[in-house]
N, C-alpha and C positions, 0 to 999 in steps of 0.2 A: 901139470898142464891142465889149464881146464878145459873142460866137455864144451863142445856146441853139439846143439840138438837140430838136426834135419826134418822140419814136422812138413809131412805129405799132406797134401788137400785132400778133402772129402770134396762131393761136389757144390760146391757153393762158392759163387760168383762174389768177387772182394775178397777172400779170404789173405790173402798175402795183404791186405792194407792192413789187417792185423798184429803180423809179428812185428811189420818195421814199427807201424806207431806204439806198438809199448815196448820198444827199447827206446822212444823219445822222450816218455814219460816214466813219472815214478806209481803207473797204475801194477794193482797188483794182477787183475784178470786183461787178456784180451780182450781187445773191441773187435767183432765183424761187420765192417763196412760193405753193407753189400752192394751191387751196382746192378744196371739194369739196362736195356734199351740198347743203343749203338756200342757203350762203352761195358755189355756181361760180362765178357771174356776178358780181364787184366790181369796180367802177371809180373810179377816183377822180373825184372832182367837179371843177365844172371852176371853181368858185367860192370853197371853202371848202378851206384847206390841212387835210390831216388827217381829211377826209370822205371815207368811202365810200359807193353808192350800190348796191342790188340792184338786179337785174332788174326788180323790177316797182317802183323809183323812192327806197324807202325808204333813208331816209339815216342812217350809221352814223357815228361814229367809232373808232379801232382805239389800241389801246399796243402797241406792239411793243418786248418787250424783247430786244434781242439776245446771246445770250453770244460769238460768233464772227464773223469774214467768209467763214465756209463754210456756213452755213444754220443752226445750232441757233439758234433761238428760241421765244418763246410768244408769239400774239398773243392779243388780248383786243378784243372788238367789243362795244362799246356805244351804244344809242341815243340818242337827246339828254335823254335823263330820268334818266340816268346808270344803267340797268336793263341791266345783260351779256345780252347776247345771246349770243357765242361765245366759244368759248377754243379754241387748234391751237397743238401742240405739235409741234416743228421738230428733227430731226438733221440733224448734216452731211452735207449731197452728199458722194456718194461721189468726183468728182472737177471739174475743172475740165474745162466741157463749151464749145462751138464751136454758134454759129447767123449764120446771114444774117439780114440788117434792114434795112428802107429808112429813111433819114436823109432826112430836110426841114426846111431853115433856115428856121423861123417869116418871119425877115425878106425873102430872097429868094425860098422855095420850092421853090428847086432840092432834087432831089433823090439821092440816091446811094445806093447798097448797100454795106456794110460786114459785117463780122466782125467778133462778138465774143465774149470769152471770157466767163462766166457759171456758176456754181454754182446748182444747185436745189436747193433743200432736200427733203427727205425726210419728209413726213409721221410722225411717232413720237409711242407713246402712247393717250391719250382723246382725244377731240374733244369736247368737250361746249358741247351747244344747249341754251339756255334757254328757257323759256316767259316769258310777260310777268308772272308773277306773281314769280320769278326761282326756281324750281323748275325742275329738272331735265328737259326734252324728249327728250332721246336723246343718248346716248353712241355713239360708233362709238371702235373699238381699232385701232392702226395698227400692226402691227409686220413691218416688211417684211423679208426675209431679205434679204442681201446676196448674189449669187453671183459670180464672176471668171470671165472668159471667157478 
C-alpha cells in the first residue's frame, strides 16, 4: 500500500496552493504561492478537489496556470457562479529555499520532521479584486526589487 503524507502548515499564507500544484506537474520542489490582502487566509477544502475556502467560510475555486517549476504563474479565483473574484500574478523565486516540517502518516500517525527543499514564488504585477458585479475593487502593484547579499 503506499504512504500518503499529511504535511501541517507552518504559518504562511498560500501554503496548500502548493502541494495540490505539484501533483499537477512533473516539478520536483514545491512552489509557495503566497496570497495576501482580502484573499491571506486559503485553505483547501477538505471535501471538494480544487476548492478553496476563506476565512470567514466562503468557497472558491482557483485556475492556476503555471509557466515554470520556479513560481511564475497566474492564479484566477472564482466563485461557484463562475464570477472572478481574483487574479495574482507570480515570478520566479529567486532561488531554491530549505524549511523544517512535521510529516504524519494519515495511516499510522507517527510523526517525523523533515527538510525540504521549496521555491516561493514572488508576488509580480497587478493583483486584482473584483466586486460581485465583476467590476473592478482594487488593484495592488507588486514589483519587488531583487537585492544579493
Amino acid at each position: 500500500m503506499k504512504s500518503i503524507r499529511l504535511f501541517l502548515p507552518i504559518a504562511l499564507s498560500g501554503l496548500f496552493f502548493v502541494l495540490k500544484a505539484q501533483e499537477r506537474c512533473n516539478c520536483k520542489q514545491p512552489i509557495i504561492y503566497p496570497t495576501y490582502g482580502k484573499y491571506k487566509d486559503l485553505y483547501y477544502s477538505d471535501f471538494k478537489n480544487d476548492t478553496l475556502v476563506t476565512s470567514d467560510g466562503t468557497e472558491l475555486y482557483f485556475i492556476l496556470s503555471k509557466n515554470d517549476c520556479k513560481g511564475k504563474a497566474t492564479i484566477i479565483l472564482y466563485d461557484f457562479e463562475n464570477r472572478k473574484k481574483a487574479e495574482f500574478h507570480y515570478k520566479d523565486g529567486i532561488r531554491l529555499l530549505l524549511r523544517q516540517r512535521v510529516e504524519i502518516d494519515p495511516v499510522t500517525l507517527d510523526e517525523a520532521m523533515s527538510i525540504q527543499e521549496y521555491y516561493e514564488a514572488i508576488p509580480n504585477g497587478y493583483w486584482i479584486y473584483y466586486k460581485e458585479d465583476g467590476s473592478i475593487e482594487k488593484k495592488d502593484n507588486y514589483n519587488f526589487k531583487i537585492r544579493s547579499n
